[in-house]
GUSE-559251 format. One record per residue: x, y, z of N, C-alpha, C in turn; residue number from 1; chain; residue in one letter. Coordinates in Angstrom, 3 decimals. Layout:
<nodes>
[[X,Y,Z],[X,Y,Z],[X,Y,Z],NUM,"A","A"]
...
</nodes>
This chain:
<nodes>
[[-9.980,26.448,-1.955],[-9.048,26.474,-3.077],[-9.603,25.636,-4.225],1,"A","X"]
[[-9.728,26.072,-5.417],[-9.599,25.463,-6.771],[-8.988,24.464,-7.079],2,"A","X"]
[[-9.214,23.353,-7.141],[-8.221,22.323,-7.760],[-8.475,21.999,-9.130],3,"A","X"]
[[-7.338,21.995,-10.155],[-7.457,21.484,-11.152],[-6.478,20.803,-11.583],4,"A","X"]
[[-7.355,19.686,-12.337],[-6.582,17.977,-12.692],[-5.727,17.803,-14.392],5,"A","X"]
[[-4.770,17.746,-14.484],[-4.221,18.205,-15.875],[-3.307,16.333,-15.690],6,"A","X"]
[[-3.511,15.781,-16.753],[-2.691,14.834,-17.244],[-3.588,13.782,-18.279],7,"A","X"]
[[-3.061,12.178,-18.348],[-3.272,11.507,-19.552],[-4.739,11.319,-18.890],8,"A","X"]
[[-5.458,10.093,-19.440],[-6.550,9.344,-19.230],[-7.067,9.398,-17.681],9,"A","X"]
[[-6.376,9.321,-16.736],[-6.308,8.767,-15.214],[-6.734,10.252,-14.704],10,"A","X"]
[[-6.742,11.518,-15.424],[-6.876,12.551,-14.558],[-8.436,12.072,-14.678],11,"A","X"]
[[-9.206,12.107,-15.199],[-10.331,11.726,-15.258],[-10.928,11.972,-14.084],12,"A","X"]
[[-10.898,10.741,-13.422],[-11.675,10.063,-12.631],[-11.420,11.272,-11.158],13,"A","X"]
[[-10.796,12.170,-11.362],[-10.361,13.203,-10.180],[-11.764,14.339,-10.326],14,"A","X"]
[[-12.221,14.021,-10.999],[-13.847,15.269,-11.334],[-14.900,14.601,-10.484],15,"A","X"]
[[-14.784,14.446,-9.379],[-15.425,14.038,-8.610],[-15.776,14.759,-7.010],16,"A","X"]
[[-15.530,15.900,-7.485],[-15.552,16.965,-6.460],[-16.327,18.481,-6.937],17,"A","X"]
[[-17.273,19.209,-5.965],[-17.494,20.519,-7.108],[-16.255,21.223,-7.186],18,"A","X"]
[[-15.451,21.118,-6.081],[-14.179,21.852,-6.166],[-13.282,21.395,-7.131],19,"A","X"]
[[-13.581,20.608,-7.862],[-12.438,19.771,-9.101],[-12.417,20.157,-10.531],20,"A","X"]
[[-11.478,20.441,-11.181],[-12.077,20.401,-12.105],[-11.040,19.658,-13.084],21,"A","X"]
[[-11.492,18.556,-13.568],[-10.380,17.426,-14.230],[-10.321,17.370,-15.751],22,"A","X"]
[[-8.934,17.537,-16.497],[-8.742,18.155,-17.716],[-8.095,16.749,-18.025],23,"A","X"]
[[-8.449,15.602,-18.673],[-7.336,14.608,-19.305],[-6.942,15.499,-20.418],24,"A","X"]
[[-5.453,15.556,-20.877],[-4.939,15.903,-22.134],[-4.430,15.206,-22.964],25,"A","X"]
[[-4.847,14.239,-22.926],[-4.336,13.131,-23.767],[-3.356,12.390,-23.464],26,"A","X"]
[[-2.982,11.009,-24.546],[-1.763,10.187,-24.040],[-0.452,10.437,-23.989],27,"A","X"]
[[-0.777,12.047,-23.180],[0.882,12.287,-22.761],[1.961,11.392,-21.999],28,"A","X"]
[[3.158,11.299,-21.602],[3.966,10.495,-20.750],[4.568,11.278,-20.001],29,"A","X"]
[[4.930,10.996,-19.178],[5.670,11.944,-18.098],[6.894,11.949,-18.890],30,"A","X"]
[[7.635,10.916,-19.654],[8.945,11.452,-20.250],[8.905,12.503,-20.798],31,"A","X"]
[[7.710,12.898,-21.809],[7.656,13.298,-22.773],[7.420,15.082,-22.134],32,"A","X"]
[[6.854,14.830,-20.709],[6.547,16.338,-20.414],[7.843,16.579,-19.131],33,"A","X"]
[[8.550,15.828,-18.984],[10.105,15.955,-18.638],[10.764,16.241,-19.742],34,"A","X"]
[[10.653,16.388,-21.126],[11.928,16.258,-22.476],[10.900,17.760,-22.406],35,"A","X"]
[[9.719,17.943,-22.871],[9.399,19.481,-23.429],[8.193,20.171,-22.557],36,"A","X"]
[[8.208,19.602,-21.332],[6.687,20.537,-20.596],[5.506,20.968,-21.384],37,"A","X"]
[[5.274,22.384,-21.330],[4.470,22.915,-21.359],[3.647,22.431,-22.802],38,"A","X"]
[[4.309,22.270,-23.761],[4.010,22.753,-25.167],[2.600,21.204,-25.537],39,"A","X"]
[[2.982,19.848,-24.676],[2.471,18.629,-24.801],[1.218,18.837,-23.478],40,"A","X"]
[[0.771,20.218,-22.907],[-0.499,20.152,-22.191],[-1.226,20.564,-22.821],41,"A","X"]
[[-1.315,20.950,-23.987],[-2.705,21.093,-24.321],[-3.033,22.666,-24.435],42,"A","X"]
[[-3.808,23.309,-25.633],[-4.254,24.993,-25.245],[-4.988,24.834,-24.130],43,"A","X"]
[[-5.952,24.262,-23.248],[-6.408,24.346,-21.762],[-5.277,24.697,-20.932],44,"A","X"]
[[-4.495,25.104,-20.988],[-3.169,25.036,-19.919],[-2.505,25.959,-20.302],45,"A","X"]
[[-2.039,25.735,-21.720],[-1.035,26.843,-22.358],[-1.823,28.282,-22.088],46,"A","X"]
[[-2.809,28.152,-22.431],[-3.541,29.891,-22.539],[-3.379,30.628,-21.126],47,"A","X"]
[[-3.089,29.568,-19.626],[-2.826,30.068,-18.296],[-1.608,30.191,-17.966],48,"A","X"]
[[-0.473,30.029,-19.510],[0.969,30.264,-19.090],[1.323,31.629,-19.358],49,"A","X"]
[[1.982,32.522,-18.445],[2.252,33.590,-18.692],[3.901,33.711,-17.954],50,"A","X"]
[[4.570,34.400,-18.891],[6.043,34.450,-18.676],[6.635,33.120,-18.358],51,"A","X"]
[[6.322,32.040,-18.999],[6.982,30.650,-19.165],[6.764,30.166,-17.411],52,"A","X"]
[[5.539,30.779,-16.977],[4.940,30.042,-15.438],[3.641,30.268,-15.593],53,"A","X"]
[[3.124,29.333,-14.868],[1.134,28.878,-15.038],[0.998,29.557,-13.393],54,"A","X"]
[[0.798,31.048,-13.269],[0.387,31.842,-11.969],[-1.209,31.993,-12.094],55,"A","X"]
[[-1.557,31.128,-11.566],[-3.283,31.313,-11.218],[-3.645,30.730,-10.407],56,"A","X"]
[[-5.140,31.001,-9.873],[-5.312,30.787,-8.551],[-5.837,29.351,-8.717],57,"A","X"]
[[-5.391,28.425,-7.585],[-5.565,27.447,-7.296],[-4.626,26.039,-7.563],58,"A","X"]
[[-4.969,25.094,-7.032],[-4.167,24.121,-6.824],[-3.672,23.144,-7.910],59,"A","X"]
[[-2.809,22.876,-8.702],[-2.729,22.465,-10.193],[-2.229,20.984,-9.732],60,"A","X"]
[[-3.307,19.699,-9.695],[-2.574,18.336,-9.528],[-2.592,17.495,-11.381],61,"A","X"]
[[-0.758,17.464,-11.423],[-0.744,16.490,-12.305],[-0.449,14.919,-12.312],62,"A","X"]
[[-0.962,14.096,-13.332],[-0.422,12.649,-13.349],[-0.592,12.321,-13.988],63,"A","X"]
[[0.649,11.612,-14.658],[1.214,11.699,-15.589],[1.704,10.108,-15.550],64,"A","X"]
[[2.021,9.177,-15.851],[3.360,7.906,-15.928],[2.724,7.167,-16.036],65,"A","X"]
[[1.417,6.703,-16.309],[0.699,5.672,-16.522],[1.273,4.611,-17.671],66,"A","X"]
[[1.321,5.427,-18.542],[2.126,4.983,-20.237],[3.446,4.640,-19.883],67,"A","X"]
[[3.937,5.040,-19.457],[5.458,5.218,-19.311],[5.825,3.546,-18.748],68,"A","X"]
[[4.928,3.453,-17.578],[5.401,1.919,-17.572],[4.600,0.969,-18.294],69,"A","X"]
[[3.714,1.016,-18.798],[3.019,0.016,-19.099],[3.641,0.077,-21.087],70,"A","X"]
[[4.351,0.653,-21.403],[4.701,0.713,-22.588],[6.170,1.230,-22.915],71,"A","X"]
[[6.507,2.045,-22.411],[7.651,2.485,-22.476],[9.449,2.062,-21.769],72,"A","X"]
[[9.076,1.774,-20.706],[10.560,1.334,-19.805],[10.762,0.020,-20.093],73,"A","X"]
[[10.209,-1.222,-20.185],[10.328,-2.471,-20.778],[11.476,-2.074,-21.982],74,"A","X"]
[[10.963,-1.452,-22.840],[11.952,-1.341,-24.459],[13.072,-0.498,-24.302],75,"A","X"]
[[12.948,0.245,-22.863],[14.212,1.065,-22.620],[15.677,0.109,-22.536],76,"A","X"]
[[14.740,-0.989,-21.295],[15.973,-1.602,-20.818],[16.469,-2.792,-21.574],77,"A","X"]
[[15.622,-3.420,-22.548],[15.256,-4.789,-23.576],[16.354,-4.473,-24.815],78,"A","X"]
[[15.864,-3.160,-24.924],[16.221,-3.039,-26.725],[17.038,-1.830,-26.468],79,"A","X"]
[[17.734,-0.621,-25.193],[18.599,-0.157,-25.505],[19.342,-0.350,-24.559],80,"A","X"]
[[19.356,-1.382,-23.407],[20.447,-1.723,-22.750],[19.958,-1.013,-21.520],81,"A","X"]
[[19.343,0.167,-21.146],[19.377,0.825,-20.017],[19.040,0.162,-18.525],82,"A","X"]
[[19.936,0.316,-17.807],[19.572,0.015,-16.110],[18.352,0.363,-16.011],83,"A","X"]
[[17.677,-0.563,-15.021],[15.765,-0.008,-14.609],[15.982,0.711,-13.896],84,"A","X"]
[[16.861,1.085,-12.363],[16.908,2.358,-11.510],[17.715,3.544,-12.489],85,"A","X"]
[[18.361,3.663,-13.313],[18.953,4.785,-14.496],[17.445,5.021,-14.727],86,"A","X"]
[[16.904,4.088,-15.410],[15.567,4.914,-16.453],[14.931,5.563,-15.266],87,"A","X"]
[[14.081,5.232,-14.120],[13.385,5.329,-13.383],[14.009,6.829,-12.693],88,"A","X"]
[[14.884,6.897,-12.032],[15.371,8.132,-11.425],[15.646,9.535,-12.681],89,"A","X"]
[[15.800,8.989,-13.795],[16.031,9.685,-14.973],[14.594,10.448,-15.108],90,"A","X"]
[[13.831,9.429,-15.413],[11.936,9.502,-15.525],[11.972,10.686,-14.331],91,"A","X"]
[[12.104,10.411,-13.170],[11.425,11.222,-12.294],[11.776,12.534,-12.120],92,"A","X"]
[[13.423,12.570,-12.158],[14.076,14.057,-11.911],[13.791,15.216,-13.003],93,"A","X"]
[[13.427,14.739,-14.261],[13.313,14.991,-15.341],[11.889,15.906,-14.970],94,"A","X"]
[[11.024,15.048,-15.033],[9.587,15.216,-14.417],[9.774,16.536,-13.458],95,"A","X"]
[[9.847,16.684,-12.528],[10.243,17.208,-11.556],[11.048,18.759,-11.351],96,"A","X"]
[[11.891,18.269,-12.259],[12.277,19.395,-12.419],[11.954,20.128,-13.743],97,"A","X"]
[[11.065,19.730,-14.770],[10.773,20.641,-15.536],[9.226,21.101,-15.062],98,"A","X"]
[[8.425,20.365,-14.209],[6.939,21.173,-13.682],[7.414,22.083,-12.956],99,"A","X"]
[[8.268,21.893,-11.697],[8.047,23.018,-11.154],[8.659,24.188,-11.380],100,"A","X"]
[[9.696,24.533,-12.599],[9.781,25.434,-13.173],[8.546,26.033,-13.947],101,"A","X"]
[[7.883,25.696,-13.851],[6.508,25.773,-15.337],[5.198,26.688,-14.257],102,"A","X"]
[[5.101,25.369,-13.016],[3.619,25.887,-12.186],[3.848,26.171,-10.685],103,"A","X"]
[[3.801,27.334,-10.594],[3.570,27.876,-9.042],[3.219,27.005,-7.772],104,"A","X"]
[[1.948,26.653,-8.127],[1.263,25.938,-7.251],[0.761,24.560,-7.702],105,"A","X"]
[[1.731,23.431,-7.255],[1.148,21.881,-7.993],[1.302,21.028,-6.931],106,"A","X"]
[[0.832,20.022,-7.370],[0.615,18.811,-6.156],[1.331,17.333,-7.844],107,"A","X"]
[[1.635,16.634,-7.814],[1.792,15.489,-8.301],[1.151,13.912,-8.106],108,"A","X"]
[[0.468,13.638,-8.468],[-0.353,12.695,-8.196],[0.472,11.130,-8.826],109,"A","X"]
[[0.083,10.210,-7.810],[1.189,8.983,-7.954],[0.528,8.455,-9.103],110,"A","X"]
[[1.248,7.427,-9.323],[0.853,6.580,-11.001],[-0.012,5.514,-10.287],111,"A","X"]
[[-1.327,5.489,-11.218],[-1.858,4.442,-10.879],[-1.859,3.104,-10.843],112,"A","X"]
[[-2.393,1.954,-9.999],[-1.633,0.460,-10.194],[-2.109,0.626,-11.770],113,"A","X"]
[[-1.149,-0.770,-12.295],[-1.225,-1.728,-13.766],[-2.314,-2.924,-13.431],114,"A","X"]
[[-2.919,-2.353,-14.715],[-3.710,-3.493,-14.942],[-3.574,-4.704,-15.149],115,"A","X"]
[[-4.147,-5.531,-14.167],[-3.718,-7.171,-14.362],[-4.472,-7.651,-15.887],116,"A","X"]
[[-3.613,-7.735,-16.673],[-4.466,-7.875,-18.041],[-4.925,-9.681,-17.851],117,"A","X"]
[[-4.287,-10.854,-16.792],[-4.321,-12.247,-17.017],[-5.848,-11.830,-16.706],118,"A","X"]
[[-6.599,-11.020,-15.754],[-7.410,-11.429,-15.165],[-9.126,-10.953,-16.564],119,"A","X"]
[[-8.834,-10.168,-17.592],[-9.556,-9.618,-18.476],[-9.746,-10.125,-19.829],120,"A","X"]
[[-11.238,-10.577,-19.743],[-11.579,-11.270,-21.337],[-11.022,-10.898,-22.547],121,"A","X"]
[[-11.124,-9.565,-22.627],[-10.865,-8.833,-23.807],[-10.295,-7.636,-23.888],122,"A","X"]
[[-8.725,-7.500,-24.093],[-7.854,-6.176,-24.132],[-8.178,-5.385,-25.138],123,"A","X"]
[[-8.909,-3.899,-24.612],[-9.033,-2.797,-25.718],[-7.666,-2.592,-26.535],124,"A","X"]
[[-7.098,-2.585,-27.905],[-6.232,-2.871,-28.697],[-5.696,-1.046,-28.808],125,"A","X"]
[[-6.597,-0.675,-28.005],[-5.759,1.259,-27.696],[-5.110,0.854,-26.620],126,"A","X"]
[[-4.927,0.117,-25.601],[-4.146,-0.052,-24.437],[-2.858,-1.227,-24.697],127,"A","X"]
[[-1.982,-0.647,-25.472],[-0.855,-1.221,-26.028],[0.030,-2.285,-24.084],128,"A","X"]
[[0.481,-3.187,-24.202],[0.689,-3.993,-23.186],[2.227,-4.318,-23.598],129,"A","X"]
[[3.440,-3.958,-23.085],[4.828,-4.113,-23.418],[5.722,-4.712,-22.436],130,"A","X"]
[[5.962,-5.917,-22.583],[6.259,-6.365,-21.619],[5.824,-7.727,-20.536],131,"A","X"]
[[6.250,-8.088,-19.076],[5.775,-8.942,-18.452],[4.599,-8.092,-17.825],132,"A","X"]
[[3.632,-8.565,-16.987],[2.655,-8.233,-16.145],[3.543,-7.574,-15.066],133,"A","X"]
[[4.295,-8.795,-14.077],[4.857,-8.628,-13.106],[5.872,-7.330,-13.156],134,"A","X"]
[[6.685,-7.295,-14.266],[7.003,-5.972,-14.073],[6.905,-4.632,-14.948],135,"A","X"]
[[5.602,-4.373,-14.754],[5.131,-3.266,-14.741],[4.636,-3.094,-13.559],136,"A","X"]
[[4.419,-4.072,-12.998],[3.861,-3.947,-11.389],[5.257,-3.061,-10.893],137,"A","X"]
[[6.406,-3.654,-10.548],[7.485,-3.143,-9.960],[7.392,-1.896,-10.638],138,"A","X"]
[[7.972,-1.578,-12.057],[8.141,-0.316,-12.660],[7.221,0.673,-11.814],139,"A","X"]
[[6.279,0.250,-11.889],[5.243,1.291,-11.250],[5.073,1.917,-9.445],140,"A","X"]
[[5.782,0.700,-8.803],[6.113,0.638,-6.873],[7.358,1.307,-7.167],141,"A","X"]
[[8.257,0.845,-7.594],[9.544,2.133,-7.775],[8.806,3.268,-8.236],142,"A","X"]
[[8.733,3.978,-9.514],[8.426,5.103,-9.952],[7.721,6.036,-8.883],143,"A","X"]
[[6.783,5.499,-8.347],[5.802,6.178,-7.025],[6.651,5.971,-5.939],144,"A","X"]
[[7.714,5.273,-5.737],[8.369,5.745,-4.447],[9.577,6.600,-4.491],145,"A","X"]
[[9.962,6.814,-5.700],[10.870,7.576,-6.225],[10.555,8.929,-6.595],146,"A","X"]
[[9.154,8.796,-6.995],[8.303,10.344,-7.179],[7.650,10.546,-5.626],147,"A","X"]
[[6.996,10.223,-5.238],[7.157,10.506,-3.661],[8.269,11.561,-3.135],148,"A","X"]
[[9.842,11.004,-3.524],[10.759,11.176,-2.183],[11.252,12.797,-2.798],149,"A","X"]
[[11.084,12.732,-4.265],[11.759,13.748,-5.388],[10.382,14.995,-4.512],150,"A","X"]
[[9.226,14.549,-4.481],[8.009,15.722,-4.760],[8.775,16.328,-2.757],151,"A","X"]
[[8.830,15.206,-1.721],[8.956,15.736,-0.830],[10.667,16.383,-0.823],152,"A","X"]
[[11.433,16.045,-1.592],[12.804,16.817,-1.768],[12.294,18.235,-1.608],153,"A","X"]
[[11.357,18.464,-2.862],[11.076,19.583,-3.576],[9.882,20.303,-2.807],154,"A","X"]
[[9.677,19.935,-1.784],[8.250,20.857,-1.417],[6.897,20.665,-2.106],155,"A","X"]
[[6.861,19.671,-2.932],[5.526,19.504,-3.642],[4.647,18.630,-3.308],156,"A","X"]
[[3.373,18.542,-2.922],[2.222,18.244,-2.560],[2.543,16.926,-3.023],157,"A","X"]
[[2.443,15.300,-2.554],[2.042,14.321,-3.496],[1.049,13.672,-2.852],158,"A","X"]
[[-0.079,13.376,-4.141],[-1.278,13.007,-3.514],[-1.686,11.000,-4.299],159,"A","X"]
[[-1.353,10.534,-2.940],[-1.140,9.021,-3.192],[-2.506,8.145,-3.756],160,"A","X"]
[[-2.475,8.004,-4.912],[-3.804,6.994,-4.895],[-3.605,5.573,-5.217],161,"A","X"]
[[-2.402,5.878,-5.534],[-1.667,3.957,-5.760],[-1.909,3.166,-4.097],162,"A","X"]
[[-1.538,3.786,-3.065],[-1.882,3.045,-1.540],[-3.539,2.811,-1.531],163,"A","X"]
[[-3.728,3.503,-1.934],[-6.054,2.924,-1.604],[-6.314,2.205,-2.989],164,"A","X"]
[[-6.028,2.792,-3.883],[-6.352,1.459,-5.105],[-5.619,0.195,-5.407],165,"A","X"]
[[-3.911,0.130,-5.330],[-3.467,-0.867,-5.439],[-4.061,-2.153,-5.067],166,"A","X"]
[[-4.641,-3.124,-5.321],[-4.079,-4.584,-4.296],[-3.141,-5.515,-3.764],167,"A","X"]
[[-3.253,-6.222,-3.652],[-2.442,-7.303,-2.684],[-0.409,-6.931,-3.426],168,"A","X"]
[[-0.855,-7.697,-4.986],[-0.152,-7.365,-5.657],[0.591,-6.457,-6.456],169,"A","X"]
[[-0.333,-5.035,-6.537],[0.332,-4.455,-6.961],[-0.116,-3.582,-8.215],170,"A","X"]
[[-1.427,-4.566,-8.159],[-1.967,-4.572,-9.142],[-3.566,-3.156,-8.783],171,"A","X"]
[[-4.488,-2.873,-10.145],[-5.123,-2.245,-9.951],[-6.640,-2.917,-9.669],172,"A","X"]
[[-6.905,-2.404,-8.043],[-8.223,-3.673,-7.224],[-9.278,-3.384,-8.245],173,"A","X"]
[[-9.838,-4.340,-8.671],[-10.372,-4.409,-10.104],[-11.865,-4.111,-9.101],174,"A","X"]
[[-12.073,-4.116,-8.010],[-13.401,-3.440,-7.453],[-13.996,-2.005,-7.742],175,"A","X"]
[[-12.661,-1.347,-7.637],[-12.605,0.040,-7.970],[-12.679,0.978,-9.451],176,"A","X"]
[[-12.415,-0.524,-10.605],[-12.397,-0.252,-11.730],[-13.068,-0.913,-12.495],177,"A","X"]
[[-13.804,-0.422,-13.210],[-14.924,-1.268,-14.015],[-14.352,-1.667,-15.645],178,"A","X"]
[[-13.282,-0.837,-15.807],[-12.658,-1.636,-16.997],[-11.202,-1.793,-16.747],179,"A","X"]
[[-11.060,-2.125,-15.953],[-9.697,-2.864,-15.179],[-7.902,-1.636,-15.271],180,"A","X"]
[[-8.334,-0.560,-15.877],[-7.314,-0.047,-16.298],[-7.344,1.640,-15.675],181,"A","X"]
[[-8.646,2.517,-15.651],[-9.187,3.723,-15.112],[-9.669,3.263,-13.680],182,"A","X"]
[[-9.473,4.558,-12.774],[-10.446,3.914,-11.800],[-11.448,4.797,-11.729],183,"A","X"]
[[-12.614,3.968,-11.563],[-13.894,4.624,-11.831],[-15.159,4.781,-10.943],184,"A","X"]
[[-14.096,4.152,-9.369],[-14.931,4.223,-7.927],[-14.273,5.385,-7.443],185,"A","X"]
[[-14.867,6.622,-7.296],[-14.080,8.117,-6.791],[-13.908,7.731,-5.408],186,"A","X"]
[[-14.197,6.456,-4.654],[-14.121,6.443,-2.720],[-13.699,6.910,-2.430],187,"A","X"]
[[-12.027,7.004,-2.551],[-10.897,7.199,-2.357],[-10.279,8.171,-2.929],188,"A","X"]
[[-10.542,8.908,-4.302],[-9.686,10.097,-4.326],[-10.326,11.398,-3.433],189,"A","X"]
[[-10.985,11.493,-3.291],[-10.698,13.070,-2.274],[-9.937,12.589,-1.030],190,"A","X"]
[[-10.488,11.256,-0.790],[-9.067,11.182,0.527],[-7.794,11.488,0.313],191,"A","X"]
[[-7.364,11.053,-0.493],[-6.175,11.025,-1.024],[-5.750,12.084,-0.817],192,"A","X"]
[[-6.589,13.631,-1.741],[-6.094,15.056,-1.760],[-6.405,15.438,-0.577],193,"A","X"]
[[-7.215,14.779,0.610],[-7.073,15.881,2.075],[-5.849,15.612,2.662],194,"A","X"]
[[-5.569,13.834,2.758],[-4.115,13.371,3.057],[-2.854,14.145,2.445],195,"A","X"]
[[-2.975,14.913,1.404],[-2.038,16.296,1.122],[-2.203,17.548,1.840],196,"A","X"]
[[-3.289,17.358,2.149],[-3.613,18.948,3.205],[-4.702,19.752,2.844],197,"A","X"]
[[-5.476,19.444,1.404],[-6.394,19.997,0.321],[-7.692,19.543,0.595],198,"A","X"]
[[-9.013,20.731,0.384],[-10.122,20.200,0.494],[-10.530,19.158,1.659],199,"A","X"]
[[-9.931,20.115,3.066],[-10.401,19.231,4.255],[-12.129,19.992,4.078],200,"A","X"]
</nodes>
């Protein structure tokens, strides 16, 4: 089977297979493709939508929420009052239920750990930081256990890479990442997608 990788920055590092083929589309958010799907993937994607569903062969893994905590849910709950389990279950069902109206065949890929920014000389000033450290850590262990339980509600593939990259804390094992934020040691993602059932 075909696998192909559709989401922000983080799909990246999933082209590490001949069977892969990994499309970042930019700094999408999972809110943002929960509020309007299709239209925020990109013509790579759109041109394989036919009758408002993406029917083609092979395995479509997205991931998506990277942004979402590291910039977005902090100002949800700060500056408009919102509960963190409201935003978070909101985030996910949203998610969830507007892909798999959209793609036949998908898998969902967990959000990757947050970058421990205490531990890094110099923050690239494109990687906007909102918030405490510590919780974006949490934002991010909820969101993936909440997208987890939604993908297995729903019958959808989820392929974990937050359990092999995370560390101790929560954080992203800066072994695996050479600029503390992507991960850029592939060890561990094809495990990940056989632990879904894919590319044994």
């Amino acid at each position: 089977m075909k696998v192909y990788v559709f989401g922000d920055s983080h799909a990246g590092p999933y082209g590490v297979h001949p069977e892969i083929t990994a499309t970042p589309t930019g700094p999408a958010t999972m809110y943002l493709i929960g509020k309007e799907g299709d239209v925020l993937l990109g013509d790579t994607i759109k041109v394989l939508i036919k009758d408002g569903r993406l029917n083609y062969e092979g395995l479509w893994i997205l991931t998506f929420g990277e942004i979402d905590t590291r910039c977005l849910i902090y100002n949800q709950i700060n500056e408009k009052g919102r509960d963190e389990e409201e935003i978070i279950t909101t985030l996910v069902n949203n998610y969830i239920k507007r892909v798999k109206n959209i793609y036949s065949n998908i898998a969902i890929s967990s959000i990757v750990p947050p970058v421990n920014y205490k531990t890094i000389d110099y923050i690239d000033p494109t990687y906007p930081f909102i918030g405490p450290l510590e919780d974006r850590a949490r934002y991010t262990k909820k969101l993936n256990v909440y997208l987890q339980l939604k993908c297995e509600e729903n019958n959808i593939p989820f392929i974990n890479l937050y359990k092999y990259y995370a560390d101790d804390n929560g954080y992203m094992n800066e072994q695996y990442s050479r600029d503390r934020v992507h991960i850029t040691d592939s060890k561990y993602i094809l495990k990940a997608i056989q632990d879904a059932g894919f590319l044994k």
